[in-house]
MOPAC internal coordinates of N, CA, C and O (Angstrom, degrees):
PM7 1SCF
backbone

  N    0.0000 0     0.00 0     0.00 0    0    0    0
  C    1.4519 1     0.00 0     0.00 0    1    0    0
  C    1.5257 1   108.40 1     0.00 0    2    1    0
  O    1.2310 1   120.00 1   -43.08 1    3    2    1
  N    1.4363 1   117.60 1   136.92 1    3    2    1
  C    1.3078 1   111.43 1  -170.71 1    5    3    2
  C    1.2488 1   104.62 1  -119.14 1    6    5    3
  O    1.2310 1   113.14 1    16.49 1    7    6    5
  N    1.8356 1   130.57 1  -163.51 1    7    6    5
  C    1.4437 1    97.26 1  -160.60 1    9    7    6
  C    1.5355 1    93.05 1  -105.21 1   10    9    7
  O    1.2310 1   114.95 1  -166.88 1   11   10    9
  N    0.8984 1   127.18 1    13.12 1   11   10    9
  C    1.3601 1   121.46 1   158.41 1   13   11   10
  C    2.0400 1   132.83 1   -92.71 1   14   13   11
  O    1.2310 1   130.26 1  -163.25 1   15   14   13
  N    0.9685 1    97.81 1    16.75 1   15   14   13
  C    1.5390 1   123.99 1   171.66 1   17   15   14
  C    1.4877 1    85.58 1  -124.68 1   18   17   15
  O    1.2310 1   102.69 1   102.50 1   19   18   17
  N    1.2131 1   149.33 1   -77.50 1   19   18   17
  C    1.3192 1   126.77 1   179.88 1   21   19   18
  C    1.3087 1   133.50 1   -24.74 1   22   21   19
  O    1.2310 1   116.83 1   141.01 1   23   22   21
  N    1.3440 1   123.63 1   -38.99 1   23   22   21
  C    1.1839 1   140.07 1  -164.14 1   25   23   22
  C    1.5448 1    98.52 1  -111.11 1   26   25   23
  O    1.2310 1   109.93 1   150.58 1   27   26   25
  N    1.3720 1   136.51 1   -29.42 1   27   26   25
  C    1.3072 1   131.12 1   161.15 1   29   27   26
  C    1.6081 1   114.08 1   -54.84 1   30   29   27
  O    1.2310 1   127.54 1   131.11 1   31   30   29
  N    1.8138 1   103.09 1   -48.89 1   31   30   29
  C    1.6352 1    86.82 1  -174.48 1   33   31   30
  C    1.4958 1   108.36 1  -132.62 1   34   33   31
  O    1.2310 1   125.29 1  -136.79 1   35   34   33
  N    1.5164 1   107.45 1    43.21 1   35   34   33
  C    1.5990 1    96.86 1   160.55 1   37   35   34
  C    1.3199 1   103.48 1  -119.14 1   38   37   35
  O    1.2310 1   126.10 1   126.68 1   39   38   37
  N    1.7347 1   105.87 1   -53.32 1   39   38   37
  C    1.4111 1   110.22 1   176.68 1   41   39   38
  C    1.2069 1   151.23 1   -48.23 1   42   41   39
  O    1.2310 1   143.21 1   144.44 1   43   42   41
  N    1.7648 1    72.52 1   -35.56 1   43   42   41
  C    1.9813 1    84.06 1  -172.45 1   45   43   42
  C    1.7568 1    99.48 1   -75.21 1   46   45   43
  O    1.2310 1   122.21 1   130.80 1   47   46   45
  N    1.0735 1   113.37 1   -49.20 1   47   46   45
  C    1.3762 1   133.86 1   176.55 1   49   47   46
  C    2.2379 1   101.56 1   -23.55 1   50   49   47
  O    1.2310 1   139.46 1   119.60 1   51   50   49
  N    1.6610 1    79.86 1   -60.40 1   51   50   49
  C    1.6916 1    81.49 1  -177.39 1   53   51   50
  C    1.7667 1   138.87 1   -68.73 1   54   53   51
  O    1.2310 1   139.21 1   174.30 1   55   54   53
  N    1.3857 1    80.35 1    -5.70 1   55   54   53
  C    1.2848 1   100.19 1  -157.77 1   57   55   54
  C    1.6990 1    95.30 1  -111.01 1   58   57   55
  O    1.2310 1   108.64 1   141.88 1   59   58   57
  N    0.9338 1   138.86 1   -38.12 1   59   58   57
  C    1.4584 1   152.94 1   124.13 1   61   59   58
  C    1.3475 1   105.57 1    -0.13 1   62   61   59
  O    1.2310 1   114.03 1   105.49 1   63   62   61
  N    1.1586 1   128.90 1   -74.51 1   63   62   61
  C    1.6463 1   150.09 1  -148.48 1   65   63   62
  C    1.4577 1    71.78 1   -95.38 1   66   65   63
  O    1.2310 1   108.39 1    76.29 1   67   66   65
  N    0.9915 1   139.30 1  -103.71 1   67   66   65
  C    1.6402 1   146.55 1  -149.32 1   69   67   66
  C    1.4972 1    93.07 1   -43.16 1   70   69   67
  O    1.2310 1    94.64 1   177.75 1   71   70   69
  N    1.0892 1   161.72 1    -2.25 1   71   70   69
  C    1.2761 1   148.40 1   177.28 1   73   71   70
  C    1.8515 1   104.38 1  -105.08 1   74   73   71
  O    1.2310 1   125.23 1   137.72 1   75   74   73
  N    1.4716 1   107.56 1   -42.28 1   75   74   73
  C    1.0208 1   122.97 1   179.82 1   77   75   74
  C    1.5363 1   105.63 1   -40.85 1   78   77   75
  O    1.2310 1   127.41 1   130.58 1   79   78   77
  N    2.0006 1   103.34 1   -49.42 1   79   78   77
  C    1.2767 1   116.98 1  -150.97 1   81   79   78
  C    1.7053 1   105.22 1   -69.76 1   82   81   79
  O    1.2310 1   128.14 1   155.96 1   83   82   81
  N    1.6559 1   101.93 1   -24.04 1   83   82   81
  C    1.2820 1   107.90 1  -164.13 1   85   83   82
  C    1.4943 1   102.94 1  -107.14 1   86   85   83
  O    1.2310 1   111.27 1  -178.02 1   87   86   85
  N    0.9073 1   134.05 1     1.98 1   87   86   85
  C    1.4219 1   126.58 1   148.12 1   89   87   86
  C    1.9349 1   127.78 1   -90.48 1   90   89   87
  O    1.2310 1   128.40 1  -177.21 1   91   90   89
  N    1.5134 1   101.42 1     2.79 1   91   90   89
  C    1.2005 1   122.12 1   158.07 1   93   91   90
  C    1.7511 1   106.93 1   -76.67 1   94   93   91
  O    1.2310 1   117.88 1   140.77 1   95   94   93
  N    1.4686 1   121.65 1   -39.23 1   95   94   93
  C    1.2077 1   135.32 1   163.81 1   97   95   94
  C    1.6741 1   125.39 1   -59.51 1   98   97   95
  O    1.2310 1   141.95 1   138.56 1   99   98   97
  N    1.0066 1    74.99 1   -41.44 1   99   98   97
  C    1.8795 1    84.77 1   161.31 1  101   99   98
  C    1.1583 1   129.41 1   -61.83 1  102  101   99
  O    1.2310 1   123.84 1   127.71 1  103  102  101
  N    1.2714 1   110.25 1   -52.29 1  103  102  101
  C    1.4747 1   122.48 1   174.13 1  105  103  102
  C    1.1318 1   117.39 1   -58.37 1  106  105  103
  O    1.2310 1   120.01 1   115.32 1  107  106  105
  N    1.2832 1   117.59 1   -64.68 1  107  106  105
  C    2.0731 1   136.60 1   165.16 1  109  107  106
  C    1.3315 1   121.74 1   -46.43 1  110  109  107
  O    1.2310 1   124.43 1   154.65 1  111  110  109
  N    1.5244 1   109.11 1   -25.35 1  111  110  109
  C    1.0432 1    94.33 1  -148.55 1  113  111  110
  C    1.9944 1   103.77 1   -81.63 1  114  113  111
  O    1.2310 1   119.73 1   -16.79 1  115  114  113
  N    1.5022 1   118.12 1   163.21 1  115  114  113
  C    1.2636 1   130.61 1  -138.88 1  117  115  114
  C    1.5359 1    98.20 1   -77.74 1  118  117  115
  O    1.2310 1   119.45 1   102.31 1  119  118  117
  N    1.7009 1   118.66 1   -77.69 1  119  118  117
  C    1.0951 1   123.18 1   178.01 1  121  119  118
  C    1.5481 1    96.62 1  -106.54 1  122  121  119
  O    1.2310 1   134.87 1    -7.01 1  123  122  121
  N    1.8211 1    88.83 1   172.99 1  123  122  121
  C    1.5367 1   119.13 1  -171.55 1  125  123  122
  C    1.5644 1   108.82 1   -56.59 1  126  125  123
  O    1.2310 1   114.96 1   158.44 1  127  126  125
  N    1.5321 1   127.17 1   -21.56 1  127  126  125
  C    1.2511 1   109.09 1  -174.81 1  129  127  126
  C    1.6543 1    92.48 1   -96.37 1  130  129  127
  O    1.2310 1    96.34 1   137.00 1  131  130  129
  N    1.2761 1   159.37 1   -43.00 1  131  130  129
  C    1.3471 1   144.93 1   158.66 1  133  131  130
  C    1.4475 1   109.88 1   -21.07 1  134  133  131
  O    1.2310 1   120.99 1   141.28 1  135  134  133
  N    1.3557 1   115.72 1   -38.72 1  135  134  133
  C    1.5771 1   103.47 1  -173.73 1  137  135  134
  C    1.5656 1   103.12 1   -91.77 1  138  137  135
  O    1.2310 1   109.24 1   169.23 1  139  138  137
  N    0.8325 1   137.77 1   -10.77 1  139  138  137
  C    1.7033 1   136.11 1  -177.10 1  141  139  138
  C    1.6302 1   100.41 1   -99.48 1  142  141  139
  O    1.2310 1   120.50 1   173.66 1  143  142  141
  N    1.3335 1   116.65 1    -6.34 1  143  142  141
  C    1.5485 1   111.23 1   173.59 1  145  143  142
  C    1.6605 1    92.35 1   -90.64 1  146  145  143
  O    1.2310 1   128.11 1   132.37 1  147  146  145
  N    1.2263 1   101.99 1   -47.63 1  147  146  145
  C    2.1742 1    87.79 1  -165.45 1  149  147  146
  C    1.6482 1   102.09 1   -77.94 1  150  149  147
  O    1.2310 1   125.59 1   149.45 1  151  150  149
  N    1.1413 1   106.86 1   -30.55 1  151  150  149
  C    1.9757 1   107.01 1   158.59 1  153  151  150
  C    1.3484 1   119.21 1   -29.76 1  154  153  151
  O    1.2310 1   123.30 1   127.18 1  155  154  153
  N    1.0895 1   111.27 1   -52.82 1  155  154  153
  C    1.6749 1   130.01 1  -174.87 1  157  155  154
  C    1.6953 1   104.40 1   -90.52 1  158  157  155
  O    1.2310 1   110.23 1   138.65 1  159  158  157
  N    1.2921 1   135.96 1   -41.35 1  159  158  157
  C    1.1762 1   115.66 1   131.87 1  161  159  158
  C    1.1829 1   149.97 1   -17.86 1  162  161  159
  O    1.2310 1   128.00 1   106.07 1  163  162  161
  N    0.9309 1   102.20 1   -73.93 1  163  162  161
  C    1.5256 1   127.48 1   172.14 1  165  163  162
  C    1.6235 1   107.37 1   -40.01 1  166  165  163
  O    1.2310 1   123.15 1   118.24 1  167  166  165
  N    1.3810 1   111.56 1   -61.76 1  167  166  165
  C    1.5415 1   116.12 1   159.34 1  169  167  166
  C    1.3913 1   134.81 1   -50.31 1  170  169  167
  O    1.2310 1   130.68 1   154.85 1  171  170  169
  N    1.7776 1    97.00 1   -25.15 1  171  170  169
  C    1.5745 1    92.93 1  -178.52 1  173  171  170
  C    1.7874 1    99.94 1   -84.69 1  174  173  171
  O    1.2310 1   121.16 1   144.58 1  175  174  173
  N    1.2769 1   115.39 1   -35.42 1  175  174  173
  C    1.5949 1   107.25 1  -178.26 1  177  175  174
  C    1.4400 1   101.38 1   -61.51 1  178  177  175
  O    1.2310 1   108.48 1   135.84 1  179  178  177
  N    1.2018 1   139.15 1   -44.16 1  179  178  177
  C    1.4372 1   136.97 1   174.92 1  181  179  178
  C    1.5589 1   119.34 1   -36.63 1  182  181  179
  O    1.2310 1   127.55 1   133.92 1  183  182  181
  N    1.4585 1   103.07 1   -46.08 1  183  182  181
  C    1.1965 1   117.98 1   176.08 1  185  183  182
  C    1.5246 1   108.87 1   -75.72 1  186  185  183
  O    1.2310 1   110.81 1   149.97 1  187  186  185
  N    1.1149 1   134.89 1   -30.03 1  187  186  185
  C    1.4267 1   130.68 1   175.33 1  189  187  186
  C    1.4312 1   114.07 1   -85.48 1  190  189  187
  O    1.2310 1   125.37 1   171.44 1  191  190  189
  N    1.4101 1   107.30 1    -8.56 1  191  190  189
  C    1.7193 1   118.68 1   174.54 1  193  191  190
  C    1.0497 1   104.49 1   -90.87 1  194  193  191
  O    1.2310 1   110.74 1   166.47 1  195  194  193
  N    1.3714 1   135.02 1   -13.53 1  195  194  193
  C    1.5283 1   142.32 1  -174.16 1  197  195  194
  C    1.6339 1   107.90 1   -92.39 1  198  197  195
  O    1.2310 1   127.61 1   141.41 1  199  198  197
  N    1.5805 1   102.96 1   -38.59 1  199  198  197
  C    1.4548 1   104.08 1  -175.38 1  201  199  198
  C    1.4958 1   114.78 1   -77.71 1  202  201  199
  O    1.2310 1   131.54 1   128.09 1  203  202  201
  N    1.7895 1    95.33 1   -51.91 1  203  202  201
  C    1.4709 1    91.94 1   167.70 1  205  203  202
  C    1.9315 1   140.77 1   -30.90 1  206  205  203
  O    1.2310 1   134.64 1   139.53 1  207  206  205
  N    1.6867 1    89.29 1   -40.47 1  207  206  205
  C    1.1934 1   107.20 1  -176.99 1  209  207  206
  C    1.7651 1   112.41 1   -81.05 1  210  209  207
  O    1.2310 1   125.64 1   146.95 1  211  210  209
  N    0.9384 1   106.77 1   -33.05 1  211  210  209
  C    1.6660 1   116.73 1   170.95 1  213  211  210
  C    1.1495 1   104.22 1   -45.98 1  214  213  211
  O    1.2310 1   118.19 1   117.54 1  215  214  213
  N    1.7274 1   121.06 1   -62.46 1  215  214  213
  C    1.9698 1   128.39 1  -165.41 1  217  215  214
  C    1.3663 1    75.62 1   -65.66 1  218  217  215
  O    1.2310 1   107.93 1   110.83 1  219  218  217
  N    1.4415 1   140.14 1   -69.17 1  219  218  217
  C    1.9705 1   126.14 1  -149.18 1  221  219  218
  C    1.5294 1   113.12 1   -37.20 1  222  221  219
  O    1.2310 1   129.78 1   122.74 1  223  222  221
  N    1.3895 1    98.74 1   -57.26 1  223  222  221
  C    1.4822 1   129.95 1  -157.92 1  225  223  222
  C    2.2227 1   111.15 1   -83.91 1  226  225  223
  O    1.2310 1   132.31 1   153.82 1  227  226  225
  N    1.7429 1    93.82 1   -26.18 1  227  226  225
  C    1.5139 1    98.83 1   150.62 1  229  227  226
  C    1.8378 1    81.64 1    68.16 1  230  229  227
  O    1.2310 1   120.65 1  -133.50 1  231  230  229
  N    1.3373 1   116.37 1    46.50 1  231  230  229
  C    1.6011 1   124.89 1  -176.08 1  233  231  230
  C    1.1859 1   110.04 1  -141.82 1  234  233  231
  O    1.2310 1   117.46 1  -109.95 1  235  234  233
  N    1.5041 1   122.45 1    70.05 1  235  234  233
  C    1.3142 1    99.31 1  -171.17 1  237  235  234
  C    1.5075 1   128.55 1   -97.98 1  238  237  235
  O    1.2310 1   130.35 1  -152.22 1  239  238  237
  N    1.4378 1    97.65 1    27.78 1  239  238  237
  C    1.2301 1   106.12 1   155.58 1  241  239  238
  C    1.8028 1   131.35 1   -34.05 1  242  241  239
  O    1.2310 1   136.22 1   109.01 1  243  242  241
  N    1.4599 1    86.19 1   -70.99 1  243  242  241
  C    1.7230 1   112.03 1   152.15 1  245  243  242
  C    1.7443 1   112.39 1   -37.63 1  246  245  243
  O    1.2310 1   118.04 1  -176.74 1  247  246  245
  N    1.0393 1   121.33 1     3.26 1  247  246  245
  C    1.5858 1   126.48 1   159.10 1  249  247  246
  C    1.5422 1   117.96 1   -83.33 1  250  249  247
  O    1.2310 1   130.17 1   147.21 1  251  250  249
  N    1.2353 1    97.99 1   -32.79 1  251  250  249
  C    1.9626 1   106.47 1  -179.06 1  253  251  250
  C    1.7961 1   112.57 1   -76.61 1  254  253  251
  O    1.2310 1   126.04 1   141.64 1  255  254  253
  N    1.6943 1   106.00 1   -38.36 1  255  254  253
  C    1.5074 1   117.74 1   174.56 1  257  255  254
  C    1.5140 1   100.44 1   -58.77 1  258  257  255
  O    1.2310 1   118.64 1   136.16 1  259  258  257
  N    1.3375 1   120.21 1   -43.84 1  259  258  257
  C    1.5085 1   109.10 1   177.26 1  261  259  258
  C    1.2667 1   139.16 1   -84.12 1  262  261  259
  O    1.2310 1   131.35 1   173.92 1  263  262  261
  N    1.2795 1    95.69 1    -6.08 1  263  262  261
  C    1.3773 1   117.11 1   146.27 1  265  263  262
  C    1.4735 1   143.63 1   -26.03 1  266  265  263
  O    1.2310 1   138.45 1   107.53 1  267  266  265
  N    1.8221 1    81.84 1   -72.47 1  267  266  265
  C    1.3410 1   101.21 1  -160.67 1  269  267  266
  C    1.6204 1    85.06 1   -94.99 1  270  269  267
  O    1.2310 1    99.34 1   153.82 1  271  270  269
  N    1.0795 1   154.82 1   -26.18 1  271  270  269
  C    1.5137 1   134.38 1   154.93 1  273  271  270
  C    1.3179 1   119.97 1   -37.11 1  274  273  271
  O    1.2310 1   123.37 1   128.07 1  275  274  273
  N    1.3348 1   111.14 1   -51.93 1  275  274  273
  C    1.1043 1   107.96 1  -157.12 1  277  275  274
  C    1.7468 1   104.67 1   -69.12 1  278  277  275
  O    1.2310 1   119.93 1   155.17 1  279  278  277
  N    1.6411 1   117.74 1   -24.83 1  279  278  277
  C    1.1449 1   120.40 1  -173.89 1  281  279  278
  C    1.9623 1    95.70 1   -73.50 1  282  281  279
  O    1.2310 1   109.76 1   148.53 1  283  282  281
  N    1.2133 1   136.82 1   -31.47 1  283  282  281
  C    0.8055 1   149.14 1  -161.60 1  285  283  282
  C    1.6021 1    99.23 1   -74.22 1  286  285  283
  O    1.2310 1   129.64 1   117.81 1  287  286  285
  N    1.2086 1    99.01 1   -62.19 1  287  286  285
  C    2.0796 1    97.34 1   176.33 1  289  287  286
  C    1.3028 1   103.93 1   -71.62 1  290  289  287
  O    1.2310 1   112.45 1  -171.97 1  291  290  289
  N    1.1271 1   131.85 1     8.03 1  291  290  289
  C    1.9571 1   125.00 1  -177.68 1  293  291  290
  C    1.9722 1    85.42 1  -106.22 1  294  293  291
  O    1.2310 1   120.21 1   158.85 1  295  294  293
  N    1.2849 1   117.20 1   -21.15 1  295  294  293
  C    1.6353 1   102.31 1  -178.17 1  297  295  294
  C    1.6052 1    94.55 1   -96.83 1  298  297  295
  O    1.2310 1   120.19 1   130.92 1  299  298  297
  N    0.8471 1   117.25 1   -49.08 1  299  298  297
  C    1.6253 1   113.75 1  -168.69 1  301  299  298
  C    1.6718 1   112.82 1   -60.51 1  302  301  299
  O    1.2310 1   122.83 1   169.14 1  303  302  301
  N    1.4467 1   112.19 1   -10.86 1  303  302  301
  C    1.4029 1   135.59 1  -164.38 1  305  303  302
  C    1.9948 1    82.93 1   -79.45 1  306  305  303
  O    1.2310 1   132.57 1   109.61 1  307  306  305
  N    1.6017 1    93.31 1   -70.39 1  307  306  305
  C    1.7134 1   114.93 1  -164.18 1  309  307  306
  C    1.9530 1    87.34 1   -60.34 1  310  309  307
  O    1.2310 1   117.93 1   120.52 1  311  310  309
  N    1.0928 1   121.55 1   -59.48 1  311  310  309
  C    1.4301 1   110.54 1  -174.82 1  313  311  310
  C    1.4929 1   101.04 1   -38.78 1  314  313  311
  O    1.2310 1   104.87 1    94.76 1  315  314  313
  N    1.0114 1   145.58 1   -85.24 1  315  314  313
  C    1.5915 1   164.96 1  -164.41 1  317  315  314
  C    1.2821 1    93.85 1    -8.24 1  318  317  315
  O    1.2310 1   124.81 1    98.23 1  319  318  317
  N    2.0957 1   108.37 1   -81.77 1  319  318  317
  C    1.1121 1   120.97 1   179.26 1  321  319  318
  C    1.2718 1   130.68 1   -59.23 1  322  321  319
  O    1.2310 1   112.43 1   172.27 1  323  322  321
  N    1.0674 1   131.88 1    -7.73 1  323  322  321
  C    1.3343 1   138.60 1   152.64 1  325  323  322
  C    1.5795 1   115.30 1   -66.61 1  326  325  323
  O    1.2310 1   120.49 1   114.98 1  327  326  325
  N    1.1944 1   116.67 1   -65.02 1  327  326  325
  C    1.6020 1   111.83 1   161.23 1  329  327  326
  C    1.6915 1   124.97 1   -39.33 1  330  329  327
  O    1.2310 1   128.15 1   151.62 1  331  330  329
  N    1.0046 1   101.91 1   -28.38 1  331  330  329
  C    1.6883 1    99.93 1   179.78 1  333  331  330
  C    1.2803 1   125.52 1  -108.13 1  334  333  331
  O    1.2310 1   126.02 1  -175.66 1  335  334  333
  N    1.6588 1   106.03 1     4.34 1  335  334  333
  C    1.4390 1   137.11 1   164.13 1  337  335  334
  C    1.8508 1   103.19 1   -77.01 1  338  337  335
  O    1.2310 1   132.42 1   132.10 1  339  338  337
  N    1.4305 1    93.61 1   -47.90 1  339  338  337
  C    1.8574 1    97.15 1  -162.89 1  341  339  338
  C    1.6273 1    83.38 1   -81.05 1  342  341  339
  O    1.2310 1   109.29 1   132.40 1  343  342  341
  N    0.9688 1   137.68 1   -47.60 1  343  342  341
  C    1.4920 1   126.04 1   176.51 1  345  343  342
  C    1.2634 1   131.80 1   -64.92 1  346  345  343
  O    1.2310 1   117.07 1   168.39 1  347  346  345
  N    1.3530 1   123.18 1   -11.61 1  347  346  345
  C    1.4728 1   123.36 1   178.64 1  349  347  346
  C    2.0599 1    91.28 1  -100.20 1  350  349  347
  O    1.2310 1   120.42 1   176.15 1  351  350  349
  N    1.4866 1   116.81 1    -3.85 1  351  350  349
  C    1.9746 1   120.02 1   164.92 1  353  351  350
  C    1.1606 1    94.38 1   -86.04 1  354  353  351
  O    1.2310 1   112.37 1   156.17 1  355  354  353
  N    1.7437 1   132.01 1   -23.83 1  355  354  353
  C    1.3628 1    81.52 1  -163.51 1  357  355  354
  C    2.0639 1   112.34 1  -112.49 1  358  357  355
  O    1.2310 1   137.98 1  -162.80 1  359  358  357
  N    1.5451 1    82.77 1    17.20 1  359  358  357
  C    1.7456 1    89.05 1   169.72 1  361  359  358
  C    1.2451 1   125.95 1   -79.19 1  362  361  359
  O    1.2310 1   120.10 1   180.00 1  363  362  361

């Protein structure tokens, strides 16, 4: 097994199911900061579904798309907490 049959059918497999699991979390989940944690989740498995697929596919183009997500959930991360900073001033 080489690591690209590894990563075809263990990883993707896990990471698949584990995204599944956490957008079941999304939905359920109670308050607004539970859902902006599996949000950002959710993005980071995306991003590891992106990379994964880059080594399969031998494209690593698909390295820059995950990139720029990932910079994208690191601002939307800092946006979040800033909003719930100015909202816990203005109670």
């Amino acid at each position: 097994m080489n690591i690209d049959d590894f990563l075809a059918y263990i990883i993707m497999p896990i990471l698949s199911t584990s995204s599944l699991l956490v957008f079941i979390r999304f939905l359920m989940g109670p308050s607004l900061s539970d859902r902006v944690v599996a949000l950002d989740l959710l993005i980071t498995i995306g991003i590891a579904i992106i990379a994964v697929y880059s080594i399969i596919s031998h494209r690593p183009s698909f390295l820059d798309i995950a990139m720029i997500f990932a910079l994208i959930a690191f601002l939307s991360t800092v946006a979040f907490s800033y909003y719930l900073e100015k909202r816990k001033r203005n109670e």
